[in-house]
C-alpha positions as CSV (number, residue, x, y, z in Angstrom):
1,X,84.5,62.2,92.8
2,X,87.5,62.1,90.5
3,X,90.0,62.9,91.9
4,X,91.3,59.3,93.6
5,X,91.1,57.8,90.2
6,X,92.9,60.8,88.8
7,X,95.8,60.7,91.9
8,X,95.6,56.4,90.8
9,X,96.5,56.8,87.2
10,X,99.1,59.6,88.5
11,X,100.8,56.7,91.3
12,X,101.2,54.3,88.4
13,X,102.9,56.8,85.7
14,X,104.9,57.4,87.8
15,X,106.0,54.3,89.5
16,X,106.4,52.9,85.6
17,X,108.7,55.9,85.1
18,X,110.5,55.2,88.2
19,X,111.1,51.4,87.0
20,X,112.1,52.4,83.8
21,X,114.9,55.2,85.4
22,X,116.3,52.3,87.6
23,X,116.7,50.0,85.1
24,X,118.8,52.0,82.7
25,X,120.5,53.8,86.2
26,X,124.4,54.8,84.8
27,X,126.9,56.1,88.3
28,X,127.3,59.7,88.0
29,X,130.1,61.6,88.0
30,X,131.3,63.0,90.5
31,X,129.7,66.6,91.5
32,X,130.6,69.3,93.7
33,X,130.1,68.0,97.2
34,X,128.1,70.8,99.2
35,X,127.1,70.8,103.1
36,X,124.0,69.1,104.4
37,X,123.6,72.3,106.3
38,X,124.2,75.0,103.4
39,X,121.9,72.4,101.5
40,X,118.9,72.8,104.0
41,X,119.5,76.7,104.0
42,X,119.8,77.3,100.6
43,X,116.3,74.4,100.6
44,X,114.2,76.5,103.0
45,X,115.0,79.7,101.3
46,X,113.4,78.3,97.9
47,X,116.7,78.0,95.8
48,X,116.5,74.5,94.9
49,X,114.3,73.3,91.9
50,X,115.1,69.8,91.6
51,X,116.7,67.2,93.4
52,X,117.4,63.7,92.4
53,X,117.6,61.2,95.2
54,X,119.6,57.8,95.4
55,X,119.5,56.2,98.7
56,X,121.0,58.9,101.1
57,X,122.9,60.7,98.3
58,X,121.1,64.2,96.9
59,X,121.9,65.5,93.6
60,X,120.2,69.0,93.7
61,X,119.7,72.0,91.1
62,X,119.8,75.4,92.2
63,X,117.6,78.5,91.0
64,X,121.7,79.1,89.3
65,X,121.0,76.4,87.5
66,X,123.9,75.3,89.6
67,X,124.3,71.4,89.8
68,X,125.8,69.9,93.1
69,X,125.4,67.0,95.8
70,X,125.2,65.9,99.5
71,X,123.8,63.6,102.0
72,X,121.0,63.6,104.0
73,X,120.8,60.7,107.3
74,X,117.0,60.9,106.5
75,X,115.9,61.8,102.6
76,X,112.4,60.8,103.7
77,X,112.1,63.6,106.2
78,X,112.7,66.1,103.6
79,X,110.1,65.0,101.5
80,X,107.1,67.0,103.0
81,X,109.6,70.1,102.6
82,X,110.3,69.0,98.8
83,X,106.5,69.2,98.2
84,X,106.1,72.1,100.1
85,X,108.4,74.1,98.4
86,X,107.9,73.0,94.9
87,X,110.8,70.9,94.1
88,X,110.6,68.7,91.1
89,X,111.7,65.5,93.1
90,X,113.3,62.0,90.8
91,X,114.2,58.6,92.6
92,X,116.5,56.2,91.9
93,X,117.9,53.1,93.3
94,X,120.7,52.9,95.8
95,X,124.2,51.6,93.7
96,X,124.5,49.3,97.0
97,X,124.1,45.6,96.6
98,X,123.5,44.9,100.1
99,X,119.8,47.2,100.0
100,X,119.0,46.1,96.8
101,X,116.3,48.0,94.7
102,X,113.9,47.4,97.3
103,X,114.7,50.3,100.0
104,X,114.2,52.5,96.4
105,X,111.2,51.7,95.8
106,X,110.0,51.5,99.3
107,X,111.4,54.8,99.5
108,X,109.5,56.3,96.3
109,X,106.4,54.7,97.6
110,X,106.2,56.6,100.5
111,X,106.8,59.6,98.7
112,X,104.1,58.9,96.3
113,X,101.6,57.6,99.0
114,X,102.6,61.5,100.8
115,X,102.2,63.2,97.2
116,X,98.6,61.5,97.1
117,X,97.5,62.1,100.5
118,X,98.8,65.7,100.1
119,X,96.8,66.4,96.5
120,X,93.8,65.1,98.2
121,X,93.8,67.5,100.9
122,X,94.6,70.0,98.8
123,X,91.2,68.7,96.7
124,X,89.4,68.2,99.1
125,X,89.8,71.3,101.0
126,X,92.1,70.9,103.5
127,X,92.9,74.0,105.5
128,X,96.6,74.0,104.9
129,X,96.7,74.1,101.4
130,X,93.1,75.9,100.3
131,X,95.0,79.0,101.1
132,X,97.8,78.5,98.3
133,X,95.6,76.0,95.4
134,X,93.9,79.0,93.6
135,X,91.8,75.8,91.5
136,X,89.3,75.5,94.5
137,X,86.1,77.4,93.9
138,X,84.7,79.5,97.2
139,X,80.7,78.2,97.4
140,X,79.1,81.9,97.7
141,X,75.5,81.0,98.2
142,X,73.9,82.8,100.2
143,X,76.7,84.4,101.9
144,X,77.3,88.0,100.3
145,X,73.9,89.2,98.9
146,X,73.6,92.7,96.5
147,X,71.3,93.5,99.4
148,X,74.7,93.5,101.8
149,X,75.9,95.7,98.8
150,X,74.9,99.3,99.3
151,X,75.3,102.4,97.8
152,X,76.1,101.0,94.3
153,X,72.8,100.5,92.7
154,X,73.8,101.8,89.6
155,X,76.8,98.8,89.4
156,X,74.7,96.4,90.4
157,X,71.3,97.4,87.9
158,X,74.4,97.0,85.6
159,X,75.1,92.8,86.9
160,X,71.5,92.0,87.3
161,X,71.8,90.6,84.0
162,X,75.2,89.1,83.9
163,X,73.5,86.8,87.2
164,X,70.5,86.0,85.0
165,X,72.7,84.3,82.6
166,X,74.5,82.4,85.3
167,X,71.4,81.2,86.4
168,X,69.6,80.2,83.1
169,X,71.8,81.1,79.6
170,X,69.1,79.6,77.7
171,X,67.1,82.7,77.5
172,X,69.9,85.0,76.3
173,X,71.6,82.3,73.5
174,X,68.4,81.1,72.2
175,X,68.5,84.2,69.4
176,X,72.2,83.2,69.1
177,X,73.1,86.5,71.3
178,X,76.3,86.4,73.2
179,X,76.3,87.4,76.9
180,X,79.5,89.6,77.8
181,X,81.8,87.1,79.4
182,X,84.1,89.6,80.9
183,X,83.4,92.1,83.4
184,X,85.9,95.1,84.3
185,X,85.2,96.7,87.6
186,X,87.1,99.9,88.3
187,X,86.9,102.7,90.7
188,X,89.3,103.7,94.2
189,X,90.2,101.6,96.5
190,X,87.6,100.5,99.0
191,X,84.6,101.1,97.1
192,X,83.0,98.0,97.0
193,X,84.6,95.6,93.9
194,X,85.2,92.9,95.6
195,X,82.1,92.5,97.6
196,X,79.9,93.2,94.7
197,X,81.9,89.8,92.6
198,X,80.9,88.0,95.7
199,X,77.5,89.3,95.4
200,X,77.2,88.3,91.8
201,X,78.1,84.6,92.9
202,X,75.8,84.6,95.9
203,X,73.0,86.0,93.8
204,X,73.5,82.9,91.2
205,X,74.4,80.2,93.9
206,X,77.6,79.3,91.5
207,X,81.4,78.4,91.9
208,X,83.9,81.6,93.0
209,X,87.4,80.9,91.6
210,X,89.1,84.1,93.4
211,X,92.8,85.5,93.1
212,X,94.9,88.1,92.9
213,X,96.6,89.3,89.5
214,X,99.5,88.8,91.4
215,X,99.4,85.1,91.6
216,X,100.0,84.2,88.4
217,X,103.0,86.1,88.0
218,X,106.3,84.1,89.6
219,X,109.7,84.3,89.0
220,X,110.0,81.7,86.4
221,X,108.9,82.3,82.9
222,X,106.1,80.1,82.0
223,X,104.4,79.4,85.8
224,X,102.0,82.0,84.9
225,X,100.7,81.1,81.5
226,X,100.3,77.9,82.9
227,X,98.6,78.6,85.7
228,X,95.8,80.5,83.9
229,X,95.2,77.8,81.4
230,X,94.7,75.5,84.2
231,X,92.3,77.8,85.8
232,X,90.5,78.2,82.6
233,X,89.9,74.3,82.4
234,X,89.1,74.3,85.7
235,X,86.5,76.6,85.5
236,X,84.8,75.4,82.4
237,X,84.5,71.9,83.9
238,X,82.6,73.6,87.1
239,X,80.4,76.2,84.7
240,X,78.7,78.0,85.2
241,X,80.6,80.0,88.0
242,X,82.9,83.0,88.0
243,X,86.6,83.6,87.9
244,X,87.1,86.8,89.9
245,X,91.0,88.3,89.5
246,X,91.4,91.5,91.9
247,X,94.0,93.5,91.4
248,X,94.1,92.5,87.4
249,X,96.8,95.2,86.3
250,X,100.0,93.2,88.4
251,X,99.2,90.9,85.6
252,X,97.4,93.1,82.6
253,X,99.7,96.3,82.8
254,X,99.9,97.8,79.5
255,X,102.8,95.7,77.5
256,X,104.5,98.6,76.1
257,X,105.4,100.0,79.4
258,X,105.7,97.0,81.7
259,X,110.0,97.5,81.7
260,X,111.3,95.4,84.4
261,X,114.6,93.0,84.7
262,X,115.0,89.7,82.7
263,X,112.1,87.2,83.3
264,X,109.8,89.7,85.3
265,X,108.5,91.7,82.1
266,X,108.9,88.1,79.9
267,X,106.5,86.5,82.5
268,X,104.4,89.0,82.8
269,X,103.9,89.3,79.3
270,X,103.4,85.8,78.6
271,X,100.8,85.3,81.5
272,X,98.5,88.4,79.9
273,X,98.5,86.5,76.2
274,X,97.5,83.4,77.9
275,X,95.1,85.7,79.2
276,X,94.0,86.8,76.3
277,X,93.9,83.6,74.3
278,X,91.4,81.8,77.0
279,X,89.1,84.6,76.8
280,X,88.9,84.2,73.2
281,X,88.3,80.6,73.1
282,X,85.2,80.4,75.4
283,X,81.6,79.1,73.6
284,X,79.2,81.2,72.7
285,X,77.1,79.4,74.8
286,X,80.0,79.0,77.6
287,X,78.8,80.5,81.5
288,X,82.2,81.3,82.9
289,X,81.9,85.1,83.4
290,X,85.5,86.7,84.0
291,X,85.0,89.6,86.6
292,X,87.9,91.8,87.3
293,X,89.1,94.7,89.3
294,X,91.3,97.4,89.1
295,X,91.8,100.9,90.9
296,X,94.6,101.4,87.6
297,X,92.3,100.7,84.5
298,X,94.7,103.4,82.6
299,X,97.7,100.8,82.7
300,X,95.9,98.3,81.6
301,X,96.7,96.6,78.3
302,X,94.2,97.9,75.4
303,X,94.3,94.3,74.5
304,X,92.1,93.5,77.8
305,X,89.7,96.1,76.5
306,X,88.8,95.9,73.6
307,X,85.4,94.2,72.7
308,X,84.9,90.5,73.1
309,X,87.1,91.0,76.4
310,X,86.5,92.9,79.2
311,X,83.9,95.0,77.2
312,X,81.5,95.4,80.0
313,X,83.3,98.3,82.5
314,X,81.4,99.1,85.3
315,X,82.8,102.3,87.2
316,X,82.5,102.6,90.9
317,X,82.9,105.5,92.5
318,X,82.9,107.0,96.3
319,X,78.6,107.1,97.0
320,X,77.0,110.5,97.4
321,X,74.9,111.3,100.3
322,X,72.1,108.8,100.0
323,X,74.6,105.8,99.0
324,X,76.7,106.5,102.2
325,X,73.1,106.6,104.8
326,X,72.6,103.2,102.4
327,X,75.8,101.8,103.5
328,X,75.7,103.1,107.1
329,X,72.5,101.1,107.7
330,X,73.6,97.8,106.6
331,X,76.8,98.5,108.9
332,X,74.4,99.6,111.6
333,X,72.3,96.3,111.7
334,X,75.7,94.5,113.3
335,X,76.0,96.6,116.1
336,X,73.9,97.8,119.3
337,X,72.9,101.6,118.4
338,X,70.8,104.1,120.8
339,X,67.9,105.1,120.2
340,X,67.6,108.3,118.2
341,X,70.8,107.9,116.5
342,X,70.1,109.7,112.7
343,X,72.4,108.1,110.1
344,X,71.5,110.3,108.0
345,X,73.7,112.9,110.1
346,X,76.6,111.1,109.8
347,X,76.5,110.6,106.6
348,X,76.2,114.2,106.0
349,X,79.2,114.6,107.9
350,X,81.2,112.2,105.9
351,X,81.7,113.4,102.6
352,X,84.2,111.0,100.2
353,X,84.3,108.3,102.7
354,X,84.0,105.2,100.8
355,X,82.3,101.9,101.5
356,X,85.4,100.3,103.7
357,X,85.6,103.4,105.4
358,X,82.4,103.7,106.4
359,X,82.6,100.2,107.5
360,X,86.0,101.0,109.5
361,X,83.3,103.8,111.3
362,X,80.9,101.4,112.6
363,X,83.4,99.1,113.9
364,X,85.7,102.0,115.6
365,X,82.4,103.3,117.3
366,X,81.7,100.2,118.5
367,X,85.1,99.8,119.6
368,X,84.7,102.9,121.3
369,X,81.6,102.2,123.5
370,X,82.4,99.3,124.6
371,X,85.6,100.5,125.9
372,X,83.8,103.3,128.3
373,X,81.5,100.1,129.3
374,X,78.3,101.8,127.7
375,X,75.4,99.3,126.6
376,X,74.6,101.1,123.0
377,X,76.8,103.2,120.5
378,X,76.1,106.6,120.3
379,X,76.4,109.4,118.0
380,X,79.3,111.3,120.2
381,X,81.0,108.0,119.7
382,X,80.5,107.7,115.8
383,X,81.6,111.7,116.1
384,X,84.8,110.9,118.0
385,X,85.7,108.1,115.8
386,X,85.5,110.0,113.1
387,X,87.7,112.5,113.8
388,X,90.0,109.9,114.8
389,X,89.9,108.7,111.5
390,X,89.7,112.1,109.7
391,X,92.4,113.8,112.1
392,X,93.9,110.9,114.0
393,X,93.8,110.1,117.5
394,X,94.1,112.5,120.5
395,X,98.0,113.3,122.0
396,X,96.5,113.1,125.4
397,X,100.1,112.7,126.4
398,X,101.9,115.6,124.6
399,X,103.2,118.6,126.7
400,X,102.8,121.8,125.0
401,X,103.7,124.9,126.7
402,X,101.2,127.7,127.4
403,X,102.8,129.8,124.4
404,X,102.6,127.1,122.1
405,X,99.0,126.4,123.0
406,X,98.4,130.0,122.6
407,X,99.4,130.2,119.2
408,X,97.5,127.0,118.2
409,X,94.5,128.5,119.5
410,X,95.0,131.9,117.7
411,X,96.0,130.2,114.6
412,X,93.2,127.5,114.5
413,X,90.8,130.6,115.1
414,X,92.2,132.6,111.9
415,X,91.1,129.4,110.0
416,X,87.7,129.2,111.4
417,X,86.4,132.7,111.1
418,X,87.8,133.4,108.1
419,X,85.9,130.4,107.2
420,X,82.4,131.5,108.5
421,X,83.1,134.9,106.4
422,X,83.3,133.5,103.0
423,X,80.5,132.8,100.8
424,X,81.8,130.1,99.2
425,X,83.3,128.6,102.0
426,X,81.8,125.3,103.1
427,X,80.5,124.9,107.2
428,X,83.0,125.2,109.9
429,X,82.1,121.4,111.6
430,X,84.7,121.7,114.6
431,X,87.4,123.2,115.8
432,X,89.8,122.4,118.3
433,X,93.3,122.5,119.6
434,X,94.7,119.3,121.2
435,X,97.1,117.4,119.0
436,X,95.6,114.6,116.8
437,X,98.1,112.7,114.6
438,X,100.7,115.0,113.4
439,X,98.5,118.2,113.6
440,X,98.3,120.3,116.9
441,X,95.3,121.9,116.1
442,X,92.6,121.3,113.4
443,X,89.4,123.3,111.7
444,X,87.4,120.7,110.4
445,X,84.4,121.9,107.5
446,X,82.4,119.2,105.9
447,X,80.2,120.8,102.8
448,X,76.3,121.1,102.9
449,X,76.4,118.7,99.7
450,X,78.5,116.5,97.9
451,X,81.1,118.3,95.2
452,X,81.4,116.7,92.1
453,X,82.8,120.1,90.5
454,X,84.4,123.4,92.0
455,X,84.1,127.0,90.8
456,X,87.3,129.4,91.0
457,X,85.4,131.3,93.8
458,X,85.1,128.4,95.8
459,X,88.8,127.7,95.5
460,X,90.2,130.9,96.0
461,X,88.7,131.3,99.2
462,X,89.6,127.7,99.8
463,X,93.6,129.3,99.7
464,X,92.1,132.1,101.7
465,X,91.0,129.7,104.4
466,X,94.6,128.0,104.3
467,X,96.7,130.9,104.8
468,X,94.4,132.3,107.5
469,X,96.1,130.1,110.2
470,X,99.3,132.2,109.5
471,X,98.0,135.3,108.8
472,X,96.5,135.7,112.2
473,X,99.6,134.1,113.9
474,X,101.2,137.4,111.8
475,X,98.5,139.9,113.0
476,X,99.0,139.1,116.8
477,X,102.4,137.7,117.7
478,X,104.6,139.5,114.5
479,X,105.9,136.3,113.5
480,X,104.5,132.8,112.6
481,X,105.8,129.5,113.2
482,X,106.0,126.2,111.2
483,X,102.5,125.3,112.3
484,X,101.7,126.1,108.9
485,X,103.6,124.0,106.6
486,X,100.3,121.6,105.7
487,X,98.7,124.7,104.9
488,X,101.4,126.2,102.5
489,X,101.7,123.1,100.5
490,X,97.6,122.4,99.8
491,X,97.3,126.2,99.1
492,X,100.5,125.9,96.7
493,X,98.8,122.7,95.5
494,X,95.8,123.9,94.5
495,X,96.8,127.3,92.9
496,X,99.4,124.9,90.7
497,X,96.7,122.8,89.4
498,X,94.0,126.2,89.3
499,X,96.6,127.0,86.3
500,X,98.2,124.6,85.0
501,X,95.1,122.0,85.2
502,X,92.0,123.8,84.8
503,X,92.5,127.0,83.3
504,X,91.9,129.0,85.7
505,X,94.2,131.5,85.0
506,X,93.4,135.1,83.1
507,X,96.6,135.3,81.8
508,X,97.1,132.0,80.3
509,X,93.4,131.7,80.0
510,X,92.0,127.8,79.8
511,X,95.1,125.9,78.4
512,X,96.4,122.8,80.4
513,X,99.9,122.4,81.1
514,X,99.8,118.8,82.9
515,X,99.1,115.0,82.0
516,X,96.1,114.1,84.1
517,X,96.6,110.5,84.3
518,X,93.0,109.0,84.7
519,X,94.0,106.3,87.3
520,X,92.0,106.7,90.9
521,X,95.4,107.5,92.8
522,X,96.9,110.6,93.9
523,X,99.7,112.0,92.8
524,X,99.7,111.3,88.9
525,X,99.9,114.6,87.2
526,X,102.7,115.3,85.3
527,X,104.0,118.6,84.4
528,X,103.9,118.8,80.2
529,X,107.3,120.3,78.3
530,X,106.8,123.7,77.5
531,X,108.9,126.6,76.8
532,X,111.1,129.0,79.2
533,X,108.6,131.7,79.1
534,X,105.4,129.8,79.5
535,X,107.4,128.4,82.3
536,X,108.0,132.0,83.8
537,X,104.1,133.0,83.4
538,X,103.2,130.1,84.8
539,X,105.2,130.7,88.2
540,X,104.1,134.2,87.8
541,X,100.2,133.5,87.7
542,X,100.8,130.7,90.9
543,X,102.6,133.3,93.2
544,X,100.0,136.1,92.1
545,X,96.9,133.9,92.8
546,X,98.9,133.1,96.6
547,X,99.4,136.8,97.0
548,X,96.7,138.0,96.4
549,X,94.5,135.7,98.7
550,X,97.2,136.4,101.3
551,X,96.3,139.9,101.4
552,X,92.4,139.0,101.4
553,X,93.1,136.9,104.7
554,X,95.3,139.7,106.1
555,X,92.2,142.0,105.2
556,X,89.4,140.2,106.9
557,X,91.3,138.8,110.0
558,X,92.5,142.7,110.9
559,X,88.9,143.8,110.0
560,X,88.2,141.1,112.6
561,X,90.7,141.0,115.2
562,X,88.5,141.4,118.3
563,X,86.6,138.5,117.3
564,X,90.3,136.8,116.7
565,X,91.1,137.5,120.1
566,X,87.5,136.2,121.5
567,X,87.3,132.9,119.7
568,X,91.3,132.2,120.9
569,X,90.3,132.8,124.4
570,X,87.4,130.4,124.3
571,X,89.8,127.7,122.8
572,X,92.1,127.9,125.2
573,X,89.4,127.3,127.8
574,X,87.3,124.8,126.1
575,X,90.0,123.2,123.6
576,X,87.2,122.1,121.2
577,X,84.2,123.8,119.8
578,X,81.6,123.3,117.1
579,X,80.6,125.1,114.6
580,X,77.4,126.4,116.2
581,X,79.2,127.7,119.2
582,X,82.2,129.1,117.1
583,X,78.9,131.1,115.2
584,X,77.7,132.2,119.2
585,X,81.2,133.9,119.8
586,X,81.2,135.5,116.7
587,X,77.8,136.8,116.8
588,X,78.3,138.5,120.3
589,X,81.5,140.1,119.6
590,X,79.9,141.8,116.2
């Protein structure tokens, strides 16, 4: 181990320095005198950067750069909450005769026997400080496995050869090749990135350095740059092993747009060209792999991607059908399932759910059955969780009056048989009409396959489904109620992007008229300039596409108003039906 002789050779620099200060120790002049109260404040709210001690007197710096003094009746009580906090600490002698220089240097002995004991710990892996010292590698061995990694084969058939070379580089350099040393894994949130870095580290039994982007940026220009260099010597001295930073654009956002006050951008900035310069300067023959993850890969910095860098991107994506049954198995081998549950029905019935997700399933299903005392999880309990998740839990407690209910039920029914009508309309899955979350009633359809792509059909009958909840409120009662304000806003949603996104449109035919930013978050269209009357057709071709599947659900809902009638009567007895039953009413009423 190195690290006592290390803290040793720090103790006597120090102490030298010390000696050295108190010999050539000048008096001061006199500073603004603050309170030892508004001096512990202004301590524990991390203003203070440095603090020069002498005997009971403390000359402190502010974050204002703001010099002042006080008193404390016990400076070696605050010396745990100087380290703690970061505060650059200097001791000097007492100017009284009567102590002498020994209390000082009694006094900065026990600081630097605390400083010791403390950077041990932190070495050594004490609990209290392994959560803030980013320089201690996580052993993986063993521990997350690509086998605990499911759904993803295509990710991880892409790492099989970046563990290889962890394992044994001699294979790959001996014909002078050069292994990619930086690894970019992007896709939504919940997909898997993390986990598969782990597995990468289990799979080659070597060291895990993991943090967050955000870790290296602080306040103060300079921390970050810093911190990555010493991460970067760190890791080469425990090679071969992986640094793993999640989250990467906090620190890689592209520089040309990273704005921000004075310091943040300058930190930021400087922390991604230390970045930068450390992945250049690695051996061709070095086996620190850099693996990184981002659910932003459009803000990062080209810099970051260019080759040499994070050349290798690996994209991760929600798994289809087969990846989710993958990942529902692993899940399923923690918990107690009955017999005869199919996994492969749920994961029919869970199109878009991600890994995490999935996970978040298991565990509420579990949750579930254990709460009504039962001895295995069953598939009503993996169904009700879902629709917990998908819908949100049941208002058991909510009074609604019999005409609200009644209009829940008819409106929920417009939905669902307009639904069943459609040819490109995916499955009705359920139906029913007790609150969950903010909804008082929902039709829930879950497709027959996954849909990577979708036709204009199948998204014109998509609106037609949407405003069919209204519609039939229309057709029965003369009026409609607010019940459908989701509704309105998808259907408006989707007509938008229809023409100005896909070139859907006949009269504007396939132009695009929006940004598509190419991030894995909602919400980042924007609308392009263009002129007054493209503007106008534009609106035009959104309210005609509306309209006109507005009068297609008036058409089939008064073509089928008996059935309307039928299936609202059987809600309001039943409150929740499937889509099997829903196809029962339907059938007899025709």
């Amino acid at each position: 181990m190195r690290y006592p002789v290390r803290n040793g050779c720090i103790a006597i620099g120090v102490l030298l320095i010390s000696f050295g200060l108190y010999t050539s120790y000048n008096a001061e002049n006199r500073l603004f005198e603050l309170g030892y109260s508004t001096f512990l404040s202004q301590l524990n709210s991390g203003e203070i950067k440095s603090v020069t001690l002498t005997g009971n007197k403390i000359v402190a710096l502010d974050k204002y750069n703001q010099e002042f003094q006080t008193y404390s009746p016990d400076v070696t009580a605050l010396v745990p909450v100087f380290i703690d906090k970061k505060v650059v600490m200097t001791v000097r002698p007492a100017p009284s005769s009567s102590s002498g220089p020994g209390l000082s240097l009694v006094l900065f002995a026990g600081i630097m026997g605390y400083m010791i004991y403390a950077r041990s710990q932190s070495k050594g892996g004490g609990d209290k400080m392994k959560g803030k010292n980013f320089m201690i590698p996580t052993d993986m061995s063993g521990k997350v496995m690509f086998s605990d990694v499911a759904g993803i084969d295509e990710a991880k058939d892409d790492l099989v050869e970046t563990v290889q070379f962890l394992q044994d580089s001699s294979g790959f350099t001996r014909l002078r090749g050069k292994i990619p040393t930086g690894v970019l894994l992007q896709g939504p949130p919940g997909t898997g990135k993390t986990m598969l870095a782990k597995a990468i580290a289990g799979e080659a039994g070597v060291p895990f350095f993991s943090l967050s982007g955000s870790d290296f940026v602080e306040m103060y220009v300079g921390v970050g740059a810093s911190r990555v260099r010493a991460l970067f010597e760190e890791a080469k001295k425990q090679a071969p092993c992986i640094i793993f930073i999640d989250e990467i654009d906090a620190v890689g956002r592209s520089r040309s747009g990273s704005g921000g006050g004075a310091g943040g951008g300058d930190e930021r900035e400087q922390t991604l060209n230390a970045l930068l310069v450390e992945m250049d300067g690695f051996e061709s023959d070095a086996t620190v792999i850099i693996v990184a993850a981002t659910n932003r890969p459009d803000v990062l910095d080209k810099a970051l991607l260019r080759p040499g860098r994070f050349d290798r991107q690996i994209t991760i994506l929600p798994p289809d059908v087969k990846g989710r049954e993958m990942i529902l198995e692993v899940y399923g081998k923690h918990i107690t399932l009955a017999p005869g549950v199919s996994l492969q029905a749920v994961a029919v019935s869970t199109p878009g759910f991600t890994g995490a997700e999935l996970a978040n399933l298991m565990n509420e299903a579990a949750l579930l059955a254990a709460h009504n005392n039962k001895d295995y999880v069953e598939l009503a309990d993996i169904e009700e969780s879902k629709d917990k998740i998908l819908m949100g839990a049941e208002r058991k407690g909510m009074v609604i009056n019999e005409e609200e209910k009644k209009t829940t039920a008819y409106h929920e029914a417009g939905h669902a048989i307009t639904a069943m009508l459609l040819p490109e309309a995916d499955p009705v899955h359920k139906i029913t009409i007790i609150p969950r979350g903010r909804a008082m009633g929902v039709t829930q359809q879950i497709p027959l396959d996954d849909k990577h792509s979708y036709s204009r059909e199948y998204l014109l009958d998509r609106i037609k489904i949407l405003l069919a909840g209204r519609t039939a409120e229309e057709i029965v009662f003369n009026r409609f109620t607010t019940g459908a304000s989701n509704d309105l806003q998808v259907a408006t949603s989707i007509a938008t992007r229809m023409v100005c996104e896909w070139g859907m449109s006949q009269a504007l035919g396939p132009r695009a008229y929006v940004a598509v930013d190419m991030g894995f978050l909602d919400g980042q269209s924007q609308r392009l300039a263009q002129s007054d009357d493209t503007g106008r057709l534009i609106d035009v071709e959104i309210n005609k596409i509306i309209e006109d599947c507005l009068q297609e659900a008036m058409i089939i809902l008064q073509g089928k108003e008996a059935a309307l009638h039928s299936l609202a009567q059987h809600l309001l007895e039943r409150e929740t039906m499937n889509g099997d039953e829903v196809s029962k009413v339907l059938a007899e009423v025709v």
